[in-house]
C-alpha positions as CSV (number, residue, x, y, z in Angstrom):
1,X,339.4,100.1,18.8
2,X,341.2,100.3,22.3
3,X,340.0,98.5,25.1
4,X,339.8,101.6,26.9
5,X,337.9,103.5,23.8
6,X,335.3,100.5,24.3
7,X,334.4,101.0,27.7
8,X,334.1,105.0,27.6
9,X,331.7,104.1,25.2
10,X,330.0,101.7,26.9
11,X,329.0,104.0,30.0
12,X,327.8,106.7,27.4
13,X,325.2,104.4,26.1
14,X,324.5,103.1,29.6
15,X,323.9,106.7,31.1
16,X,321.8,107.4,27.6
17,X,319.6,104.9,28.3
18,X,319.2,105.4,32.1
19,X,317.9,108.9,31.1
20,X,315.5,108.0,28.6
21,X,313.8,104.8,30.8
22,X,313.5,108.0,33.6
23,X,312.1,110.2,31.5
24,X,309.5,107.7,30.0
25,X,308.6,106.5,33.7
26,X,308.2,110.2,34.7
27,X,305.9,111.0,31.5
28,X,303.3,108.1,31.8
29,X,303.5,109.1,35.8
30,X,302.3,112.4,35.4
31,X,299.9,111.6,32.6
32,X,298.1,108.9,35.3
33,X,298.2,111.5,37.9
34,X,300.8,109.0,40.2
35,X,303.6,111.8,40.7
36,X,305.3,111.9,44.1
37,X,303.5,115.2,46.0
38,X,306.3,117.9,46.6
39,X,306.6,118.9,50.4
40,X,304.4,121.8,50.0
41,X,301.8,119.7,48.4
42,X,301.7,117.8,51.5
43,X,301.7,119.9,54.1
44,X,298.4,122.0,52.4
45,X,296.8,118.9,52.5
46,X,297.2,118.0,56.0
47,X,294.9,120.9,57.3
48,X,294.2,120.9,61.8
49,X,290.7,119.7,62.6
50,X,289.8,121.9,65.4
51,X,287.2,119.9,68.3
52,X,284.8,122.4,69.6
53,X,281.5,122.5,71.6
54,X,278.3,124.3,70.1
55,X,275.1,126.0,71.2
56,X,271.8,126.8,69.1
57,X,271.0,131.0,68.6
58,X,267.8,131.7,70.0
59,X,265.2,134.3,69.4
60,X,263.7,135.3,72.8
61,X,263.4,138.2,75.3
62,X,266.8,138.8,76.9
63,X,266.8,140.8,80.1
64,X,270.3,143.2,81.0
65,X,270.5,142.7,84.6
66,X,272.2,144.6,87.4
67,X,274.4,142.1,90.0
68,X,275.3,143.4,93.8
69,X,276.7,142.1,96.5
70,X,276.0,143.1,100.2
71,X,275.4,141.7,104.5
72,X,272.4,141.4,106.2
73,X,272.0,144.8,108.5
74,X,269.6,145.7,110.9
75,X,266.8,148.1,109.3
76,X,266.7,151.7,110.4
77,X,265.6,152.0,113.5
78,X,265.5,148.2,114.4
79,X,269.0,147.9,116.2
80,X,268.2,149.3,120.0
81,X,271.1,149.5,122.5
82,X,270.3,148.4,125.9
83,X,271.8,150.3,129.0
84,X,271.3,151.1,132.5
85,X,271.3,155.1,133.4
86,X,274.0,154.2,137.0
87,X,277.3,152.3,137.3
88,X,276.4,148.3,137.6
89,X,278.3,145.6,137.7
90,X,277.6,142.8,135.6
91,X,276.8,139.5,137.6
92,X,276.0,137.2,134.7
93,X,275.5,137.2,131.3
94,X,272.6,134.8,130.6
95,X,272.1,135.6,126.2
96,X,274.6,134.8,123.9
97,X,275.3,137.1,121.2
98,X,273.2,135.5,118.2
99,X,270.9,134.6,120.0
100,X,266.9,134.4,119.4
101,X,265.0,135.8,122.4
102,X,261.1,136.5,123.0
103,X,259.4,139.8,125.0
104,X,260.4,139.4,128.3
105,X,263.7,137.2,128.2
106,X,266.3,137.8,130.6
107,X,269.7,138.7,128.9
108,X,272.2,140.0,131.7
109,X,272.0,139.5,135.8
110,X,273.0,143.4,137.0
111,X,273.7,144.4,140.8
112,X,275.3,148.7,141.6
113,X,278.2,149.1,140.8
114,X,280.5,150.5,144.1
115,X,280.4,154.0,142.9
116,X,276.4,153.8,142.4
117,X,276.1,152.3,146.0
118,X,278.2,154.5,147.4
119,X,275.6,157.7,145.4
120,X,272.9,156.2,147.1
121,X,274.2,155.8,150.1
122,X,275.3,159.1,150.5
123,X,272.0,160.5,149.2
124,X,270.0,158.4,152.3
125,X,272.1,159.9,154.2
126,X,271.5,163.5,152.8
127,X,267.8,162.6,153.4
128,X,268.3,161.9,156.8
129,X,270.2,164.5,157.5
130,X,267.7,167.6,156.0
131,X,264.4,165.6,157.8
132,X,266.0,166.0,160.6
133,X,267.3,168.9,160.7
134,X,263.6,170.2,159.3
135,X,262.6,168.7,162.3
136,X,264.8,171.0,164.5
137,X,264.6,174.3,162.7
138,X,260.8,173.6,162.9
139,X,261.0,173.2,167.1
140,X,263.4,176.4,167.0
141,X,260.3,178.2,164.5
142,X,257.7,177.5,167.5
143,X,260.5,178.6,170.0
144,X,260.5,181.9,168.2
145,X,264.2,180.7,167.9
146,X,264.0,181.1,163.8
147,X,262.2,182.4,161.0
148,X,259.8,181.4,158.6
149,X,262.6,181.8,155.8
150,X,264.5,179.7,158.0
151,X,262.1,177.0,157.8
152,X,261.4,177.7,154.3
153,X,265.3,177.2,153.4
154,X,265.4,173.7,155.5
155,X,262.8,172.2,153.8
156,X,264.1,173.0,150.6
157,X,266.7,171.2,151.4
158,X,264.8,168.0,152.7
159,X,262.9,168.3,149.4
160,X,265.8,168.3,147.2
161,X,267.6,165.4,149.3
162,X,264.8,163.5,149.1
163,X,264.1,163.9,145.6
164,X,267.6,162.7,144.9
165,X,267.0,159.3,146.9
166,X,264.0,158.8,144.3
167,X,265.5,159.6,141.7
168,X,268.3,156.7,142.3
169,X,265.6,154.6,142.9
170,X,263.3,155.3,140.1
171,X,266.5,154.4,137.6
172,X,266.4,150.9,139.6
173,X,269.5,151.6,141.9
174,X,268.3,148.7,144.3
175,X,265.2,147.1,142.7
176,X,266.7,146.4,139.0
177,X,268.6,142.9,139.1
178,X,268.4,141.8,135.3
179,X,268.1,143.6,131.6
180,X,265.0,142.0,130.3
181,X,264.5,142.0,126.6
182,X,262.2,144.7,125.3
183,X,260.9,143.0,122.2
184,X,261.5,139.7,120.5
185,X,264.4,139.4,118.4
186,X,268.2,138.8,117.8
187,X,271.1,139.8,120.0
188,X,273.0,141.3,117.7
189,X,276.1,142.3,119.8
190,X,276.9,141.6,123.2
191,X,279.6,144.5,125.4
192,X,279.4,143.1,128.8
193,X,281.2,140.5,130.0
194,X,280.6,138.8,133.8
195,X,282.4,140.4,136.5
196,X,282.6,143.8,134.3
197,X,281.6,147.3,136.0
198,X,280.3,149.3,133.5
199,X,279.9,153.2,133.4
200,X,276.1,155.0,133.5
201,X,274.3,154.7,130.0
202,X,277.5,152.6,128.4
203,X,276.0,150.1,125.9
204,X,275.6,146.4,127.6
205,X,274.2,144.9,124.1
206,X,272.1,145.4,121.3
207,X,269.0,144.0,120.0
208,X,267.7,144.2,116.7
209,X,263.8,143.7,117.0
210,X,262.2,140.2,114.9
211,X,262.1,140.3,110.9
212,X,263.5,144.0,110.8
213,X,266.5,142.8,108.5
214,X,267.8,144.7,105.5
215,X,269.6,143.7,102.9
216,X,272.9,146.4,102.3
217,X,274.0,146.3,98.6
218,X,276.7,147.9,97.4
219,X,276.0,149.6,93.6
220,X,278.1,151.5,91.4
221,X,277.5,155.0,91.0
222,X,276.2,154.7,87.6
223,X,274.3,151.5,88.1
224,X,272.0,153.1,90.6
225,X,269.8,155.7,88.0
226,X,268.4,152.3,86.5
227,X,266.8,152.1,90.5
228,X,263.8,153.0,91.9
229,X,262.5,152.6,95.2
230,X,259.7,149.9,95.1
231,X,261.3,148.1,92.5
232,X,261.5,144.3,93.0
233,X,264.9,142.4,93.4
234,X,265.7,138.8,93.5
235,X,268.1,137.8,96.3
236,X,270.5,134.7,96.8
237,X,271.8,133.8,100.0
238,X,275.0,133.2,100.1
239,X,276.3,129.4,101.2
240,X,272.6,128.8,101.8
241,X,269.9,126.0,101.4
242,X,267.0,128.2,99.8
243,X,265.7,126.5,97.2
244,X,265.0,129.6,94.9
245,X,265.4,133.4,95.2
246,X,263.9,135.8,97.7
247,X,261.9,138.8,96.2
248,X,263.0,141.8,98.1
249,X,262.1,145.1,97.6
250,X,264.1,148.5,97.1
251,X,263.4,151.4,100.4
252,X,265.9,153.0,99.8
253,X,269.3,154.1,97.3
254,X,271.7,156.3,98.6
255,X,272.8,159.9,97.3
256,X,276.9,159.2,98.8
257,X,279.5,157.0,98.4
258,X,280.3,154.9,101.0
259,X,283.7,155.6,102.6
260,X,285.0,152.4,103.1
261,X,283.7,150.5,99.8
262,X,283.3,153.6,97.3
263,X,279.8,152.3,96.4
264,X,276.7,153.6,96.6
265,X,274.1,151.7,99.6
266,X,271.1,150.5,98.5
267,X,268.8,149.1,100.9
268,X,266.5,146.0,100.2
269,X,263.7,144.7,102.2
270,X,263.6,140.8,102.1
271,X,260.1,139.2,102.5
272,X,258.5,138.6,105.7
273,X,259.7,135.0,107.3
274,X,262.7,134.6,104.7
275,X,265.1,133.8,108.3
276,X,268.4,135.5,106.6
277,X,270.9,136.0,109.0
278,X,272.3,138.8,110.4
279,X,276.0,139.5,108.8
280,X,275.5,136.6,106.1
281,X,275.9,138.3,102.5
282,X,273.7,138.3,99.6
283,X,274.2,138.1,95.7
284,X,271.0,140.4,94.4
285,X,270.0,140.5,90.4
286,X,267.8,143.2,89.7
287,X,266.2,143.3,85.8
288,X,267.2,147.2,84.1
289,X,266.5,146.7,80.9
290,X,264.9,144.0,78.2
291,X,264.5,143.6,74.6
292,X,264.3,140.4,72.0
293,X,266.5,139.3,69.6
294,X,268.5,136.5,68.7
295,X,270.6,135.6,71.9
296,X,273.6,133.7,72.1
297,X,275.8,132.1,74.9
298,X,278.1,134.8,76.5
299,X,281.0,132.5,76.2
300,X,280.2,132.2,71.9
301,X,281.0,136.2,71.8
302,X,285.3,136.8,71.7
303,X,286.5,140.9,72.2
304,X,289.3,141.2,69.2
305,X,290.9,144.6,68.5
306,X,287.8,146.5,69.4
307,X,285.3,144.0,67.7
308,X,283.2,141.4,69.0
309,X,283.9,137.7,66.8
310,X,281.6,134.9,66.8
311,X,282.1,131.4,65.1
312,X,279.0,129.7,63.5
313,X,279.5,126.1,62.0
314,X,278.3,125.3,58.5
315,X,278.9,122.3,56.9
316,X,281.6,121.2,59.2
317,X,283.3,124.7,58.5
318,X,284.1,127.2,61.1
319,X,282.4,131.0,59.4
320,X,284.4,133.8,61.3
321,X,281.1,136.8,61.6
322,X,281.7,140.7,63.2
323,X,278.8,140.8,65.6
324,X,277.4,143.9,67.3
325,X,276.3,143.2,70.4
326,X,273.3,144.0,72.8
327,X,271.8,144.1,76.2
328,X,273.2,141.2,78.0
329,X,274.0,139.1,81.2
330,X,276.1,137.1,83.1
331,X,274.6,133.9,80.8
332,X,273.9,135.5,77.5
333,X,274.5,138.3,74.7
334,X,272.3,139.8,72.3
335,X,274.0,139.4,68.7
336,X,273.2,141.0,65.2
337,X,274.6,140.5,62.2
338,X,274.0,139.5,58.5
339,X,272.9,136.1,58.3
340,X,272.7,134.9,61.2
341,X,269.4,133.5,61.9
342,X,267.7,131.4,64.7
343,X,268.7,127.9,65.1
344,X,272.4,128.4,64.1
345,X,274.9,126.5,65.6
346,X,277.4,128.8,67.6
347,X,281.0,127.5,68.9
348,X,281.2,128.2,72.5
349,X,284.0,125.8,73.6
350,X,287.1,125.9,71.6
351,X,286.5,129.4,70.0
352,X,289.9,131.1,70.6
353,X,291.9,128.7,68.5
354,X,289.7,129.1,65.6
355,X,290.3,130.4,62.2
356,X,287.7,131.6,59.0
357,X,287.0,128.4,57.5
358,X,289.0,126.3,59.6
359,X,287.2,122.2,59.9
360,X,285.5,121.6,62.9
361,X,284.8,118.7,64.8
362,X,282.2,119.2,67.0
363,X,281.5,117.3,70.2
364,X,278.5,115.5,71.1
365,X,276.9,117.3,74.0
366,X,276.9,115.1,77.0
């Protein structure tokens, strides 16, 4: 045999036997359940393990609430706007606009105004003028120089005259130096400013009278049929220090939409003594409607494509469930659905990302 013929030969038998130790090695893998995993194999058993927060269902009474928003008014008929009824000029202005004042307080220095001064003066002088000449017309009467009508005409005119003179003085042309406050209360705007000549019966401020403060809320026009006047309403300062809410009380629900807001005004009576301030707005939560179920975390309950979704954990499984929901809050939803039962826990952190069946992890609540 050639030398060549020999080593063709020889890498036959070599590649024969390669084959057969493979195939062997492969066989007794397979039977002990050692084979390699393929990639698909390996990627369905590295599944995500989704980390999510949880919260109990509860059975208990769950209360649909209405939420408004509105400033601290003056009550009908509170606000009164201060004037005088002749042109003054304003010498000081002694109450701040803000301001607390008792009965009696003085809130602006006043002195006539040169138009006012100068009506008064002339009217004096119109007095004068028809006493005296009364006084003439009277000597000409006993002269047989006039006639009764004569004197009859002149004092008319002494009469009128000096009915105008009290008149200016009556309104406190001379006497009135200050605007006193009429009532205790709040100055709730001020007009005049020192130095300022202001017009007869022009507004110089405006007081709204002690613990006559409303609360104005703004409701939607469907929200206010759950109303009724009388009905009690829990109200949160805004930015304030109260410690709980104040229980106000409904006097009033408008029948128009507010121009400048597009909501109906509903007006709320806070408690005696609950020192709101005026302009400072309120967050009011008023019960409509109440039922008990089982009642879950609003943030557990996910809108998807016209369906509401919530995730319950069970053995560390997330179970995808089609809810129908309740009354509800700004805290919590009433849920229904088959199988769920009280004491369940619900995913309310990390909800989004989650799949039917998907593993959980859930965090320890801190």
């Amino acid at each position: 045999m050639k030398p060549r013929t020999i080593v063709l030969a020889a890498g036959v038998v070599a590649v024969v036997l390669l084959s057969a130790g493979f195939g062997y090695w492969y066989g007794r893998a397979e039977k002990s359940g050692t084979a390699a995993p393929s990639g698909e194999e390996s990627e369905a058993e590295v599944k995500p393990v989704a980390k999510v927060k949880v919260a109990l269902l509860e059975k208990k009474q769950i209360r649909e609430e209405l939420v408004a928003y509105g400033p601290v008014v003056a009550a009908p008929g509170a606000a009164e706007v201060l004037s005088v009824p002749y042109e003054c000029r304003v010498r000081k202005v002694v109450a701040a606009e803000g301001q607390v004042v008792k009965l009696g307080a003085d809130l602006i220095e006043i002195e006539p105004g040169p138009d006012a001064a100068l009506e008064y003066s002339q009217a004096k002088n119109d007095y004068q003028s028809a006493a005296k000449d009364l006084a003439l017309v009277k000597e000409r009467f006993e002269l047989k120089l006039a006639t009764r009508e004569d004197v009859n005409s002149a004092e008319q005119r002494a009469r009128d005259a000096g009915l105008r003179v009290q008149n200016l003085e009556a309104r406190g042309i001379l006497t009135r130096t200050a605007i006193t406050s009429p009532a205790a209360g709040v100055v709730s705007r001020m007009d005049a400013q020192t130095g300022q000549v202001v017009p007869a019966g022009m507004p110089l401020l405006e007081l709204v009278r002690e613990n006559r403060f409303n609360v104005r809320l703004g409701v939607e026009d469907e929200g206010k049929d759950y109303l009724q006047p009388g009905e009690t309403v829990s109200l949160f300062p805004i930015n304030a220090v109260e410690a709980g809410p104040l229980a106000g009380r409904i006097t009033m629900i408008g029948r128009q939409l507010d121009p400048s807001t597009r909501l109906v005004n509903v007006l709320v009576e806070p408690p005696a003594g609950s020192r709101l301030l005026l302009n400072s707005y309120v967050r009011a939560v008023i019960p409509i409607a109440s039922a008990t179920g089982l009642v879950a975390p609003r943030s557990a309950v996910l809108p998807v494509e016209g369906e509401y979704v919530l995730f319950t954990v069970e053995n560390r499984r997330a179970q995808k469930r089609i809810v129908k929901i309740g009354l509800q809050n700004d805290r919590e939803v009433q849920v229904a659905a088959e199988g769920l039962k009280e004491g369940q826990q619900v995913v309310v952190v990390g909800n989004a990302e989650l799949e039917d069946g998907m593993e959980v992890e859930v965090e320890p609540a801190k």
